[in-house]
C-alpha positions, -999 to 999 in steps of 0.1 A, spaced: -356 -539 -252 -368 -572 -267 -390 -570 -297 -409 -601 -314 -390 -594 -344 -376 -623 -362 -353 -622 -391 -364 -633 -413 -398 -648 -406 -400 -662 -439 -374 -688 -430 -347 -675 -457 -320 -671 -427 -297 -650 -419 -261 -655 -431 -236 -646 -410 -208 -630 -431 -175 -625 -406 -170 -622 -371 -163 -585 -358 -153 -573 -328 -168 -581 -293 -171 -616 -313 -204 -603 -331 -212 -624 -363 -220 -599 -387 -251 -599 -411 -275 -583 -434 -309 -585 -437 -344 -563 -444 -318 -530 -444 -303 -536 -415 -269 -545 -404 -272 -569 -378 -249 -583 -349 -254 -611 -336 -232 -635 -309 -224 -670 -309 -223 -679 -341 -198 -688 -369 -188 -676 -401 -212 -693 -428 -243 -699 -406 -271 -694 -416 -296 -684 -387 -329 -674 -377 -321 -644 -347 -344 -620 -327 -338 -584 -330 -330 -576 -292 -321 -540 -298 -321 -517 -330 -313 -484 -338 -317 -469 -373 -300 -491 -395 -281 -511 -367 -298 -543 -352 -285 -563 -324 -299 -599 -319 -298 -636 -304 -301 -670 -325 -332 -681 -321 -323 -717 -340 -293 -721 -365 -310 -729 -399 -276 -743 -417 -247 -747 -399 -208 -734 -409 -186 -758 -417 -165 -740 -392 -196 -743 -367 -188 -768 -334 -220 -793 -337 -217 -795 -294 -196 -768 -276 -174 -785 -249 -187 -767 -219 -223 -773 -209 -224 -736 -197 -218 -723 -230 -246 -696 -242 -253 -692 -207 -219 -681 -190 -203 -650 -199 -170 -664 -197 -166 -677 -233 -186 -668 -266 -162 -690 -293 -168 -725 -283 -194 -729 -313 -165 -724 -339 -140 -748 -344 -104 -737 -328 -91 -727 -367 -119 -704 -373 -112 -686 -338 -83 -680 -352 -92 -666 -385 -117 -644 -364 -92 -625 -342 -68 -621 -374 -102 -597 -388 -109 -585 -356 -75 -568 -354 -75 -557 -387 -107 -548 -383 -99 -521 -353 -67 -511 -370 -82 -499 -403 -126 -487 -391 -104 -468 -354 -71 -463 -359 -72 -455 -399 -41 -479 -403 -39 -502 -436 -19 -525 -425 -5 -546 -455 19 -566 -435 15 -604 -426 -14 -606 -393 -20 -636 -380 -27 -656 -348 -4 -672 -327 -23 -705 -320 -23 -716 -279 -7 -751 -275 -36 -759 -255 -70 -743 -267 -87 -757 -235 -71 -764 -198 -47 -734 -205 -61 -707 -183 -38 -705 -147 -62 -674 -141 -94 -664 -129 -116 -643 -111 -145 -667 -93 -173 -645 -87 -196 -651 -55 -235 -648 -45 -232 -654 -12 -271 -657 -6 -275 -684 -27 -246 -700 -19 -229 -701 -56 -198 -694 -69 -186 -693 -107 -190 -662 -136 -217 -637 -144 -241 -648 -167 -236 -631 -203 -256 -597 -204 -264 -601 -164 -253 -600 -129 -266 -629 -123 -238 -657 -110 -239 -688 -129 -233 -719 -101 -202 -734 -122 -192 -773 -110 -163 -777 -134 -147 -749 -163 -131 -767 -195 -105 -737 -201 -84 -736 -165 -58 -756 -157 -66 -790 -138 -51 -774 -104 -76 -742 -110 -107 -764 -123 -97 -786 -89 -95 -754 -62 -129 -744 -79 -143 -774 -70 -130 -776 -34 -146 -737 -22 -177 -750 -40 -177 -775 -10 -157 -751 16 -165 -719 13 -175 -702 45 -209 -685 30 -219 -676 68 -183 -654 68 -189 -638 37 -209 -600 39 -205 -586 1 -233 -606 -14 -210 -600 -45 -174 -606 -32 -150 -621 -61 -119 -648 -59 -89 -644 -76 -69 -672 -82 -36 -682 -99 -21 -717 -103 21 -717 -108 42 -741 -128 41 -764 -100 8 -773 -92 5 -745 -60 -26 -729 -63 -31 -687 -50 -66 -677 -40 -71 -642 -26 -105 -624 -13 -115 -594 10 -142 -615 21 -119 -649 32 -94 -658 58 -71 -680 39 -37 -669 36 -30 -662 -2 -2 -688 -11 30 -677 -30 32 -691 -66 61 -698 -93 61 -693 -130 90 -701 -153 92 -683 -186 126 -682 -207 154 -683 -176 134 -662 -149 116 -676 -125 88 -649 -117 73 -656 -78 36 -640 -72 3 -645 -63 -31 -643 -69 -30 -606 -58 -9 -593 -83 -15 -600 -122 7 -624 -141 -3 -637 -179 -30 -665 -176 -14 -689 -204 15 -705 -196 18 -718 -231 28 -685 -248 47 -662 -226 79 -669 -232 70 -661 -270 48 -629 -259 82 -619 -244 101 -626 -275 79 -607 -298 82 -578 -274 117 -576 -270 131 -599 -301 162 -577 -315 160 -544 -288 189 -533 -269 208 -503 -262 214 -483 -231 176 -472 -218 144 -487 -217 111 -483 -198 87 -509 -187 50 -488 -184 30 -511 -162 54 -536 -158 34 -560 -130 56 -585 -119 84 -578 -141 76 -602 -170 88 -581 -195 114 -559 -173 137 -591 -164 141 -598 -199 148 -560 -210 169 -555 -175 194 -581 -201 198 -565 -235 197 -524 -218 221 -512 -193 196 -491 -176 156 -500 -172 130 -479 -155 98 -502 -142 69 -486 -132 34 -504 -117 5 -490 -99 -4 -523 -77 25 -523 -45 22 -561 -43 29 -562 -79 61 -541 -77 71 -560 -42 70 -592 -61 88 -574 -87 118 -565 -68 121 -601 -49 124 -617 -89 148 -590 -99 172 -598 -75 164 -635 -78 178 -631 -111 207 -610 -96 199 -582 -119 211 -547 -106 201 -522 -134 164 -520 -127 150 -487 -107 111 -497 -100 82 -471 -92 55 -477 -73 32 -454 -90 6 -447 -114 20 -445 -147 0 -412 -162 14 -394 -129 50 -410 -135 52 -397 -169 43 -360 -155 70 -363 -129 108 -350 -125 119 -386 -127 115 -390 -168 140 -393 -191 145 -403 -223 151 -433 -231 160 -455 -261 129 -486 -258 101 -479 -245 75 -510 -233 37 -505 -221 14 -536 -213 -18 -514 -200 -47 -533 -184 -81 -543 -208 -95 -505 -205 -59 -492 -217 -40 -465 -211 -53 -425 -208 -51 -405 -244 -29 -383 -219 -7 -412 -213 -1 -422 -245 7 -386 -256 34 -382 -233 53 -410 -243 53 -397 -281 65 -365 -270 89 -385 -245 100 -399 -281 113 -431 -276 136 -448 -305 113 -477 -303 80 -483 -289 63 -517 -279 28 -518 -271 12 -553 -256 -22 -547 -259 -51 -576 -251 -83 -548 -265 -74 -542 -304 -99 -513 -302 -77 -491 -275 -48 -502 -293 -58 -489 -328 -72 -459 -310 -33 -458 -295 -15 -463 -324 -29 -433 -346 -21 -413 -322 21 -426 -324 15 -427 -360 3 -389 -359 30 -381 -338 59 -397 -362 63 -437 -356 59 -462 -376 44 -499 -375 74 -525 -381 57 -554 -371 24 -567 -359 21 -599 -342 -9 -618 -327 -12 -642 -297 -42 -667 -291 -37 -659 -252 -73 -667 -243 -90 -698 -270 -128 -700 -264 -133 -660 -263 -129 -633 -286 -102 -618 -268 -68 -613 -283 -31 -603 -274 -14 -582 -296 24 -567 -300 33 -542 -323 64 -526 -320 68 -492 -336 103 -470 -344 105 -433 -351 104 -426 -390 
């Protein structure tokens, strides 16, 4: 609920000490810890207390008294502060950097319980705008718009043009803005997902439309992977081939297991340096498009399951195996799930995760159960947010 508080009211400021997770801006001031969004290490700001709860204040910057050095002076995207899509244009592309560095450590040591004194930092995105071949488009079909939610609503924003996706994407966005059949479209709050390959194709898919959903090509190390806009692929081109490398850089031996393996990013690569991999993904389409690039890349050794992974791992069909790979969605695997593989004991573990939170959560429980961390690496997969991919591959001590 929002309160006419205003810190400080005396015109002092608020300095903004570090950016935490969620990409809050952290602060202090009249007792209170206070978060606050869209602002940069350094600033110095005068907020209103939206929320607060005994010693914990949440606000919004009401004006920015002294800017960072590290501040932007005029965010790219006139939607910024308004869409929900991106909440790091007002820092410059070094201190978004810096930022999900501390945010990772940040989860690893206040949730997981891990001092990590190894080296942590961020894999920078050859592009830090027009690098996103992903998105989901979200629809009100009563007032005829089409774009993202507005940040903290449901609202839909009315986006003409997005600074962060690929040309081909920012183009099809353009076109349904002009062709979308709003008299054919029921859910008032249908979504689009769309995918642009290496080549300039572009995938749409929708309950709500007609239009067939176009096959798409990505190229990452020597595998071409074919999809579409109905099944997930990474959404920068730029850095997974090195995602892959970090992931699998050294591994080999007879087994492995890809948990969640989508289109087989990750399994193609592993189906080379292990003479037997099990694949396993939830979404059919996924594990259709899976199969096609497998034998595209005339590799034999690859048994994939069309199933949920926490039911998988309960089954008959487990064994053990000497790598073990999971790349869960943003919510993360089950506890459950990620018991049974540390009781499945795997030599090695890799664990892709893109919410540091779930993963620290994740990796106390391996720690507890008798891995250890060998290596932590970072990958700026999504510039202009707070979010962050991480790898850390773990072997049994």
């Amino acid at each position: 609920m929002k309160t006419s508080n205003s810190i400080p009211d005396n015109s002092t400021g608020l300095r903004i000490e570090r950016i935490v997770p969620n990409g809050y801006g952290l602060g202090f001031a009249d007792g209170l810890t206070v978060f606050t969004p869209l602002t940069a290490p350094g600033d110095i700001v005068e907020v209103n207390i939206t929320q607060k709860k005994k010693k914990i204040a949440f606000a919004e910057v009401v004006r920015v008294l002294e800017p960072s050095a590290e501040r932007v002076s005029v965010p790219p995207c006139k939607y910024f502060g308004t869409c929900g899509g991106c909440d790091f244009q007002q820092m410059n592309y070094t201190a978004q950097l810096a930022a999900k560095a501390s945010i990772v450590r940040d989860c690893l040591k206040r949730i997981g319980k891990i001092e990590w004194a190894g080296e942590l930092s961020v894999v920078a995105s050859p592009h830090d705008f027009q690098y996103r071949s992903r998105a989901q488009w979200s629809l009100d079909a009563s007032a005829k718009k089409i774009g993202y939610l507005k940040r903290n609503s449901r609202e839909v924003i009315d986006i003409e043009a997005c600074p962060i996706l690929v040309p081909e994407l920012d183009a099809e966005l353009r076109r349904l803005r002009t062709e979308l059949p709003w008299e054919e479209i029921w859910d008032n709050n249908a979504k689009i997902d769309s995918a642009a390959g290496d080549d300039g194709v572009v995938s749409t898919y929708s309950d709500e439309l007609n239009e067939a959903t176009n096959e798409i090509v990505s190229k990452v190390g020597e595998d071409r992977f074919t999809y579409s806009a109905r099944a997930f692929f990474q959404g920068n081109r730029y850095l997974a081939g090195p995602l892959v490398e970090a992931a699998l850089g050294g591994a080999s031996g007879d087994s492995a297991m890809d948990l969640y393996c989508g289109v087989g990013l990750f399994t193609l690569a592993m189906a080379r340096k292990f003479a037997n991999v099990t694949a396993v993904e939830e979404n059919d389409a996924a594990v259709e498009y899976a199969e096609r690039n497998a034998i595209a890349a005339k590799l034999e050794n690859i048994q994939f399951w069309a199933a949920a992974v926490r039911s998988f791992l309960k089954s008959d069909e487990v064994k053990p195996v000497d790598f073990l790979l999971l790349d869960p969605p943003r919510s993360g695997a089950e506890p459950e799930t990620i018991l049974a593989i540390a009781k499945l004991r795997p030599r090695e573990i890799s664990y892709v995760s893109c919410e540091p939170s779930i993963l620290a959560r994740d990796l106390r429980i391996l720690i507890d159960h008798g891995y250890e961390i060998a290596t932590i690496t970072a990958f700026d997969l999504f510039p202009q947010t707070h979010h962050v991919e991480t790898v850390v591959r773990l072997a049994l001590s």
